[in-house]
N, CA, C and O atoms as CSV, one atom per row, in Angstrom:
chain,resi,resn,atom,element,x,y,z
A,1,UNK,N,N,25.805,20.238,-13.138
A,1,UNK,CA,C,25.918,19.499,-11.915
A,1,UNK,C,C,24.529,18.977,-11.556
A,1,UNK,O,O,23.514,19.671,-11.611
A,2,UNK,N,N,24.567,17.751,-11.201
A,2,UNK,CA,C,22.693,17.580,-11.087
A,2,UNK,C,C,23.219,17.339,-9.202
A,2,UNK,O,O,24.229,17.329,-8.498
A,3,UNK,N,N,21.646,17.169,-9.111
A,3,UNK,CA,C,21.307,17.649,-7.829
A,3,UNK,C,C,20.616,16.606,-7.117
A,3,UNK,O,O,19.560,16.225,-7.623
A,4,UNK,N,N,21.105,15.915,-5.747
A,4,UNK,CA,C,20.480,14.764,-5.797
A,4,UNK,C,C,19.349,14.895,-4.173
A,4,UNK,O,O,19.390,15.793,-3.332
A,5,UNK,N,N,18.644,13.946,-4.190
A,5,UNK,CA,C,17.789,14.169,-2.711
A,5,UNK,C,C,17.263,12.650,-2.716
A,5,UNK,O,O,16.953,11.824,-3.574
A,6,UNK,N,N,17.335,12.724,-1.034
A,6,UNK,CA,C,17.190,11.606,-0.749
A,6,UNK,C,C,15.717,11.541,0.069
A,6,UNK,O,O,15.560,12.629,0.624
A,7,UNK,N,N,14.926,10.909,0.254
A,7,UNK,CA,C,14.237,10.896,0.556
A,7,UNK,C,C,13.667,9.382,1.304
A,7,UNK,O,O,13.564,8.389,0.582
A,8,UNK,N,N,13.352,9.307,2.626
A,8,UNK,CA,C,12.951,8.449,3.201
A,8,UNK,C,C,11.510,8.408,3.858
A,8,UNK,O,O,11.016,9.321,4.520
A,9,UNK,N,N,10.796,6.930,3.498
A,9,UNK,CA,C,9.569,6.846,3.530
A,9,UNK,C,C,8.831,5.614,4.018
A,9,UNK,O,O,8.862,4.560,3.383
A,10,UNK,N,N,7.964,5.807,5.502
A,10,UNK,CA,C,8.041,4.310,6.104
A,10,UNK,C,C,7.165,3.368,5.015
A,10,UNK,O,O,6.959,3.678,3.842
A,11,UNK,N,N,6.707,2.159,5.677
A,11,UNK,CA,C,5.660,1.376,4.789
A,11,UNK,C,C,4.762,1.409,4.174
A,11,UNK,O,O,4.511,1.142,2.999
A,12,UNK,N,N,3.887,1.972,5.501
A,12,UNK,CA,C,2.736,2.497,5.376
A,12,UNK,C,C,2.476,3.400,3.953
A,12,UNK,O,O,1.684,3.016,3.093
A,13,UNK,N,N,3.403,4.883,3.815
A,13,UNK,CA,C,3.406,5.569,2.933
A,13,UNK,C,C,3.948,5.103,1.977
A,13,UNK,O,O,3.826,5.840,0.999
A,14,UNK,N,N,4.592,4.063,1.758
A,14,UNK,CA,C,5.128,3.771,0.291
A,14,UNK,C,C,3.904,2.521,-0.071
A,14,UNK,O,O,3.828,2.451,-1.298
A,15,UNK,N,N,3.237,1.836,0.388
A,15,UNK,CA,C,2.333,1.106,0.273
A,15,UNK,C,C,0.984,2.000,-0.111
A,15,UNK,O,O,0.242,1.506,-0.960
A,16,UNK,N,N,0.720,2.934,0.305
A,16,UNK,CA,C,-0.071,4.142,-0.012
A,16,UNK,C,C,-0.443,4.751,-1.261
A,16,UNK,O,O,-1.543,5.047,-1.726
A,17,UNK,N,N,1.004,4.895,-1.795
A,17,UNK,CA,C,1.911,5.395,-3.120
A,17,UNK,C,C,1.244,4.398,-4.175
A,17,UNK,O,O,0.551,4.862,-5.081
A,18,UNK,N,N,1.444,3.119,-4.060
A,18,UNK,CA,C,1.702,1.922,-4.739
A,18,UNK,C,C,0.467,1.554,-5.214
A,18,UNK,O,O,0.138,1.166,-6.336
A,19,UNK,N,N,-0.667,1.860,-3.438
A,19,UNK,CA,C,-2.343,1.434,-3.687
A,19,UNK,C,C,-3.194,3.037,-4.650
A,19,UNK,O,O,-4.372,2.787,-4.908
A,20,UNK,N,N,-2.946,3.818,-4.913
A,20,UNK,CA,C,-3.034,4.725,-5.685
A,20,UNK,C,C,-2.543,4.678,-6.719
A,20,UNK,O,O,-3.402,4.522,-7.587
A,21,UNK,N,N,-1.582,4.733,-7.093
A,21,UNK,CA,C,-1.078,4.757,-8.473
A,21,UNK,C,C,-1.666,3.036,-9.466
A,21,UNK,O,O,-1.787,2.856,-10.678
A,22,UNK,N,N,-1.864,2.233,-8.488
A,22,UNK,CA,C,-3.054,1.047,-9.085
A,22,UNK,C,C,-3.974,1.229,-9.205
A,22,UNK,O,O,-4.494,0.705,-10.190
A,23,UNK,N,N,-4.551,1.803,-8.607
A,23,UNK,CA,C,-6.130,2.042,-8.483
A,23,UNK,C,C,-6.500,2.925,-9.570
A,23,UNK,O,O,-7.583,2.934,-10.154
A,24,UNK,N,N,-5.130,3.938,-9.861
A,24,UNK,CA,C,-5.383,5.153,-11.197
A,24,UNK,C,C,-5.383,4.190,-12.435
A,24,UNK,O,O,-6.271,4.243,-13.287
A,25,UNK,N,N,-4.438,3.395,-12.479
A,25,UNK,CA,C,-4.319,2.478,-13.618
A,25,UNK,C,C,-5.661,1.827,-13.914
A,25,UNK,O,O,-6.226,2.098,-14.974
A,26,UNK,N,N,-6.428,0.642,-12.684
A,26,UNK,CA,C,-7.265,0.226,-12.699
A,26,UNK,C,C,-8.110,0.922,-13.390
A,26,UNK,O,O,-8.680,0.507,-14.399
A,27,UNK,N,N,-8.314,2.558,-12.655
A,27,UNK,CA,C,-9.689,3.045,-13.522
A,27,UNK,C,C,-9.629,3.424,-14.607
A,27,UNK,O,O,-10.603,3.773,-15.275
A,28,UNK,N,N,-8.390,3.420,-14.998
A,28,UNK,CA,C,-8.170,3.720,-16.529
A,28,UNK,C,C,-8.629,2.432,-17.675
A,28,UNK,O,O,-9.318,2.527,-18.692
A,29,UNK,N,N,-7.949,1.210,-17.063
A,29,UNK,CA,C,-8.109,0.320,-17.915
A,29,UNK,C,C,-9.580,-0.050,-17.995
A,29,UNK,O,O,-10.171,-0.466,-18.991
A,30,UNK,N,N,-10.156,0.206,-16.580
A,30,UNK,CA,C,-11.854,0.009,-16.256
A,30,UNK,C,C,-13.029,0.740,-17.254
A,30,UNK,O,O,-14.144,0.303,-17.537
A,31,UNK,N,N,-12.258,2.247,-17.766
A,31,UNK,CA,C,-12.995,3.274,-18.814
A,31,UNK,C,C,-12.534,2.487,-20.064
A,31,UNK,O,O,-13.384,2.095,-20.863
A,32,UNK,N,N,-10.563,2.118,-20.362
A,32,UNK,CA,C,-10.690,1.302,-21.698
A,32,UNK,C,C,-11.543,0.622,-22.020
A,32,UNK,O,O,-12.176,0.963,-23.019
A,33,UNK,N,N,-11.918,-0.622,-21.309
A,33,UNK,CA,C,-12.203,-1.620,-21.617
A,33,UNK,C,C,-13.861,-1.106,-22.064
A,33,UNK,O,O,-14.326,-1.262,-23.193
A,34,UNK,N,N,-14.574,-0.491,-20.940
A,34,UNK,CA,C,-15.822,-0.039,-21.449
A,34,UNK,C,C,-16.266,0.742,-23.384
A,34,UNK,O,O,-17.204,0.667,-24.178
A,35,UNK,N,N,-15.170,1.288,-23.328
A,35,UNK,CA,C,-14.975,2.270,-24.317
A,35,UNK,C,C,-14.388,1.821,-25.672
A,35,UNK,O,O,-14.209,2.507,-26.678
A,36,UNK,N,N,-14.058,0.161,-25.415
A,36,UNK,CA,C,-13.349,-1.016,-26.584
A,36,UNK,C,C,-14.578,-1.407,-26.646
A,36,UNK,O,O,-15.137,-1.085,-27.695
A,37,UNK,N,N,-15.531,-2.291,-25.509
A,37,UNK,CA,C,-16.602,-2.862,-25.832
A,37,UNK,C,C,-17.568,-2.141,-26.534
A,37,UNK,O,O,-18.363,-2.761,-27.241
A,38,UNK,N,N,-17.620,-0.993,-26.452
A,38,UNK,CA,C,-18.283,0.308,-27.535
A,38,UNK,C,C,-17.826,0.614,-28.466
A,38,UNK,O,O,-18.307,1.459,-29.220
A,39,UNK,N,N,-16.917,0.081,-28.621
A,39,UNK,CA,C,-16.195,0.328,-30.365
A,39,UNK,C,C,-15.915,2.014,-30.187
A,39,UNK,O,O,-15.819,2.680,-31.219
A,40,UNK,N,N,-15.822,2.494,-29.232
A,40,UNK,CA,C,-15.477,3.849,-28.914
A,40,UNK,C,C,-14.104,3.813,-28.911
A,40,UNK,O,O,-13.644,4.494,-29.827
A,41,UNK,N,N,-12.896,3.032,-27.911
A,41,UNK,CA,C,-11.549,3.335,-27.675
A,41,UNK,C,C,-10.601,2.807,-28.944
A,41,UNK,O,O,-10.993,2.493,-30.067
A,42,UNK,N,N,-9.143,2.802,-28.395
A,42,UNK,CA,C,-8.592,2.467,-29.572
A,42,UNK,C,C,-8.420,1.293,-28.796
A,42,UNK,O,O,-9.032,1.129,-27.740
A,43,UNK,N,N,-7.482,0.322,-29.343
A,43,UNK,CA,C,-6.970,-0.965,-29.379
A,43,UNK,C,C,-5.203,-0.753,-28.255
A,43,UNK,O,O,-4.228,-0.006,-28.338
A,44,UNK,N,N,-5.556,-1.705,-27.465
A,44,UNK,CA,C,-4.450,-1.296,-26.052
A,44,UNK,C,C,-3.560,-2.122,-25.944
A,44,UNK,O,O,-2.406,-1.755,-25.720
A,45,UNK,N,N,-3.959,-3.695,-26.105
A,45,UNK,CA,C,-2.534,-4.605,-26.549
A,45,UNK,C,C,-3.176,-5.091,-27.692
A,45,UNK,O,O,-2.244,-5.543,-28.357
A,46,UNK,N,N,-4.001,-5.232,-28.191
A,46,UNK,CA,C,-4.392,-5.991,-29.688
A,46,UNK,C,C,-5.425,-5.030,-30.373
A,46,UNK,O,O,-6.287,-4.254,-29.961
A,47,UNK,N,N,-4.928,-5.448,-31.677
A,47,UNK,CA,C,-5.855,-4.724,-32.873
A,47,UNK,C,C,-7.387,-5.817,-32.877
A,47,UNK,O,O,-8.482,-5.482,-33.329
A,48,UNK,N,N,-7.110,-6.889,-32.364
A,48,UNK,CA,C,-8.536,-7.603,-33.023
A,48,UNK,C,C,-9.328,-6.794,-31.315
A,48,UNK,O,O,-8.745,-6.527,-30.264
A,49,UNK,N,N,-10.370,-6.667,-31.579
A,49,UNK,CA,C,-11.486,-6.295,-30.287
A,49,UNK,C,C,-11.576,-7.220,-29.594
A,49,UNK,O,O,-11.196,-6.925,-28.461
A,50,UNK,N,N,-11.997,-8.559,-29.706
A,50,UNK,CA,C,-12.211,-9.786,-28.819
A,50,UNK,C,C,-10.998,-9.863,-28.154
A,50,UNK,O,O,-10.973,-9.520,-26.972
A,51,UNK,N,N,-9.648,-10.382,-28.881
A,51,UNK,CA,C,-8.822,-10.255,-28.191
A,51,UNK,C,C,-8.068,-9.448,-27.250
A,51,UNK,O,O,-7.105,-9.823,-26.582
A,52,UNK,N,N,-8.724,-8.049,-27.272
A,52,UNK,CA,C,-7.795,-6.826,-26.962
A,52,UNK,C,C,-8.705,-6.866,-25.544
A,52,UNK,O,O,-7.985,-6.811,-24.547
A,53,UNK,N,N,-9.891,-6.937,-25.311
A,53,UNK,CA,C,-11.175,-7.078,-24.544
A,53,UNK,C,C,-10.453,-7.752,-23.604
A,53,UNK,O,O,-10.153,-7.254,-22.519
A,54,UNK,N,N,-9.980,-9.498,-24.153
A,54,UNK,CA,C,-9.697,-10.499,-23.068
A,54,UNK,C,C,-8.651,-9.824,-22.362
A,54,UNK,O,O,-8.892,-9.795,-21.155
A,55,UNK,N,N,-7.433,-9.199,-22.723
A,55,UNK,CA,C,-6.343,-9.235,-22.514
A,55,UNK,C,C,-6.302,-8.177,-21.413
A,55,UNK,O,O,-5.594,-8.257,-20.409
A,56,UNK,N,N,-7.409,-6.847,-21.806
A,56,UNK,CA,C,-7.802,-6.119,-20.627
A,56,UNK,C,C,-8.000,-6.739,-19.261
A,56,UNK,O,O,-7.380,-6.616,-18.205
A,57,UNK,N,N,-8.896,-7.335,-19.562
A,57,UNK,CA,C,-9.722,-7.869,-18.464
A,57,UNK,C,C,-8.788,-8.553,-17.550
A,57,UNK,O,O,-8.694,-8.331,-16.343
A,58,UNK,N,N,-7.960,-9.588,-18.381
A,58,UNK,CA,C,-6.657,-10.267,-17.947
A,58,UNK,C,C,-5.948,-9.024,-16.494
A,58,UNK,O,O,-5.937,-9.231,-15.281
A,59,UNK,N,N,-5.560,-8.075,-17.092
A,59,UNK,CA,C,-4.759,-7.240,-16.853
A,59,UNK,C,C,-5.777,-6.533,-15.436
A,59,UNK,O,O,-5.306,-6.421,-14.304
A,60,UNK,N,N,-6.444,-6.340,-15.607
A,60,UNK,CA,C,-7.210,-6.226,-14.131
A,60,UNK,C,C,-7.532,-6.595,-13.360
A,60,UNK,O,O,-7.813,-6.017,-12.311
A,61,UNK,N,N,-7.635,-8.178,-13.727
A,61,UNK,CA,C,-7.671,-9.345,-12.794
A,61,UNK,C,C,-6.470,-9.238,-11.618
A,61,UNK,O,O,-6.516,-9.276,-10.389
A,62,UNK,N,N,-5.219,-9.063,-12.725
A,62,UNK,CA,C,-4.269,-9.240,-11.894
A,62,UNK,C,C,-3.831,-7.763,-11.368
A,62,UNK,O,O,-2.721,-7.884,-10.851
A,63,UNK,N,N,-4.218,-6.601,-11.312
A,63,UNK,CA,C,-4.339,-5.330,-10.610
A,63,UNK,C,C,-5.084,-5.592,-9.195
A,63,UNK,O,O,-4.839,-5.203,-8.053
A,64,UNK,N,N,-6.204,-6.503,-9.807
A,64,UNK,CA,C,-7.560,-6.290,-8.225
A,64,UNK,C,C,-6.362,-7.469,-7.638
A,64,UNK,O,O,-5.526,-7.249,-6.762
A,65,UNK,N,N,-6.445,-8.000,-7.953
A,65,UNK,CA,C,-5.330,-9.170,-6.992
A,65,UNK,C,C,-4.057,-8.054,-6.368
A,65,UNK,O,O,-3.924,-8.050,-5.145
A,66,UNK,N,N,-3.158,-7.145,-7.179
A,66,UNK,CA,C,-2.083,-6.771,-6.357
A,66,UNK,C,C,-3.111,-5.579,-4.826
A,66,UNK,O,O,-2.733,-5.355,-3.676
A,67,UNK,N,N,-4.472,-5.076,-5.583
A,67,UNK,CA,C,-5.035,-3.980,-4.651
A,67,UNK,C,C,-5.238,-4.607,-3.586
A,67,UNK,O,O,-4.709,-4.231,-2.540
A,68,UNK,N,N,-6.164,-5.849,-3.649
A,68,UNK,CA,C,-6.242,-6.748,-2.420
A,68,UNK,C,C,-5.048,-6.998,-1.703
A,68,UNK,O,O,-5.215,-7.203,-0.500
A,69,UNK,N,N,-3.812,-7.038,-2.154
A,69,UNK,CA,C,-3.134,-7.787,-1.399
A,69,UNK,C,C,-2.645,-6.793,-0.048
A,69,UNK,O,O,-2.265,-7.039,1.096
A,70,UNK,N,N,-2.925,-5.298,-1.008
A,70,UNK,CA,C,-2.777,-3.834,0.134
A,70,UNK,C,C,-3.747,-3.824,0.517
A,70,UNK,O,O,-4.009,-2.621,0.520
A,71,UNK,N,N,-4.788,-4.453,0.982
A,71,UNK,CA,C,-6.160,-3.894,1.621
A,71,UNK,C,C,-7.285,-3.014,1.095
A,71,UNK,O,O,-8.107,-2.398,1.773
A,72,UNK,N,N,-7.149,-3.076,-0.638
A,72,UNK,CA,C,-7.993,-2.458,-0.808
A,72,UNK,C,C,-8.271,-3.338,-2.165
A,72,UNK,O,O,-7.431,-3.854,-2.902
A,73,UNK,N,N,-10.389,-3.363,-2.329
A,73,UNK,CA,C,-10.311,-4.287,-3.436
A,73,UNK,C,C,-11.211,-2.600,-4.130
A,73,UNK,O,O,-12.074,-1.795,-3.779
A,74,UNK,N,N,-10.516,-2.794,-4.980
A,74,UNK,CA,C,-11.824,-1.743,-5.553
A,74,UNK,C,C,-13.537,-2.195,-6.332
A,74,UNK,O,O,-14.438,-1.428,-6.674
A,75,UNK,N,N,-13.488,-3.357,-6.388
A,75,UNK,CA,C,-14.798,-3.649,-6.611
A,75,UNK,C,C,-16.058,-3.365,-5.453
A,75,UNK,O,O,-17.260,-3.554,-5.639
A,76,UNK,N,N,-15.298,-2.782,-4.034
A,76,UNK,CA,C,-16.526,-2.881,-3.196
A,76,UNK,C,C,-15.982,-1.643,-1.980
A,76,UNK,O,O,-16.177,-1.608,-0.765
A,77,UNK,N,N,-15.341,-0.829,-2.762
A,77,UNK,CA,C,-14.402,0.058,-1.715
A,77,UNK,C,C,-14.047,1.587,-2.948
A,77,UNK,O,O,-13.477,1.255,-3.987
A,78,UNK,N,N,-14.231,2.427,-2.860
A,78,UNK,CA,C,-13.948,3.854,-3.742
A,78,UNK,C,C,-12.559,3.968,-3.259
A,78,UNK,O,O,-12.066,3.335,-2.325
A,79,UNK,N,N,-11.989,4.847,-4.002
A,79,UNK,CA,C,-10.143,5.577,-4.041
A,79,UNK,C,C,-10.755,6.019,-2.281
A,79,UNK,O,O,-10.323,5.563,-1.222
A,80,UNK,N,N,-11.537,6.732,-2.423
A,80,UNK,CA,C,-12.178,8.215,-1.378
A,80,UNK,C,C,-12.480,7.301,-0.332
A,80,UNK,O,O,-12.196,8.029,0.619
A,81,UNK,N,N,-12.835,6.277,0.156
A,81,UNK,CA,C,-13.291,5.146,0.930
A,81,UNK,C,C,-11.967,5.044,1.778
A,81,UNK,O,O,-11.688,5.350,2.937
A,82,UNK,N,N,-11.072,4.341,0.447
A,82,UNK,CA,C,-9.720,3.899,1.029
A,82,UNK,C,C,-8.912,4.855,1.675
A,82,UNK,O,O,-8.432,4.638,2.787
A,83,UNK,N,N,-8.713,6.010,0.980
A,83,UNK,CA,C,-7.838,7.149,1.461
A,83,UNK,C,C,-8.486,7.472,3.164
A,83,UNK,O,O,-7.724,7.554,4.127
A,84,UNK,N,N,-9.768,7.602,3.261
A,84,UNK,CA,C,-10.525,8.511,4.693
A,84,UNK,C,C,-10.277,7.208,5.135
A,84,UNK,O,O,-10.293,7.389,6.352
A,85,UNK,N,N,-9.991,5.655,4.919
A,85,UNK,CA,C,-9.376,4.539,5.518
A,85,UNK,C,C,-8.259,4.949,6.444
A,85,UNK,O,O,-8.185,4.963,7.672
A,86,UNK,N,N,-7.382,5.291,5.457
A,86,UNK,CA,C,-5.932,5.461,5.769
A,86,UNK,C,C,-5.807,6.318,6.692
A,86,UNK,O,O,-5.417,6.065,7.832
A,87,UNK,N,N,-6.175,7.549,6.208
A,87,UNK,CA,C,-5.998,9.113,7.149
A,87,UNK,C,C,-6.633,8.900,8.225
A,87,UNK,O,O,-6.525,9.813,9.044
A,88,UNK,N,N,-7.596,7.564,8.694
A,88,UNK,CA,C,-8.156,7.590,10.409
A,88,UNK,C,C,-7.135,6.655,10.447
A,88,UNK,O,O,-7.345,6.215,11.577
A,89,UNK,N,N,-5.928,5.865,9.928
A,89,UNK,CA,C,-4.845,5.383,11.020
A,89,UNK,C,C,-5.463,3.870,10.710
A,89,UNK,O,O,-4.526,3.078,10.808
A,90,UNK,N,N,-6.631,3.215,10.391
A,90,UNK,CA,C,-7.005,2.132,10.429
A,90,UNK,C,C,-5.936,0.824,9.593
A,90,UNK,O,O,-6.284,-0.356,9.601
């Protein structure tokens, strides 16, 4: 028998959810990309390096664009910035 739950959650907190779990991505792809240009990582959508590089970068472009659109850019703002944002209500 599975077991179901419902759970309800205003804007604010699901917008919260959404600007975190981007921002984790972001810094992930932010260490890839460093760690491709070092011939350190593996290859994330392409085997060639140049291309795999662009396609990163691509891909974060359009991350900082969805973070901005929640109020947070991470080029000029920390996770820890945004969160002590949130938790004063601002």
């Amino acid at each position: 028998m599975s077991k179901r739950l419902t759970v309800e959650l205003d804007y604010e907190t699901t917008d919260r959810i959404v600007v975190l779990d981007l921002r984790d991505m972001y810094d992930d792809f932010c260490n890839d990309l460093e760690q491709r240009k070092n011939d350190l990582g593996c290859a994330i959508f392409e085997m060639d390096k140049d291309q795999d590089i662009k396609f990163i970068k691509k891909h974060l472009k359009a991350m900082r664009m969805i973070l901005r659109f929640y109020g947070h850019d991470p080029k000029t703002e920390s996770i820890q910035e945004y969160d002590s944002r949130y938790n004063r209500g601002s």
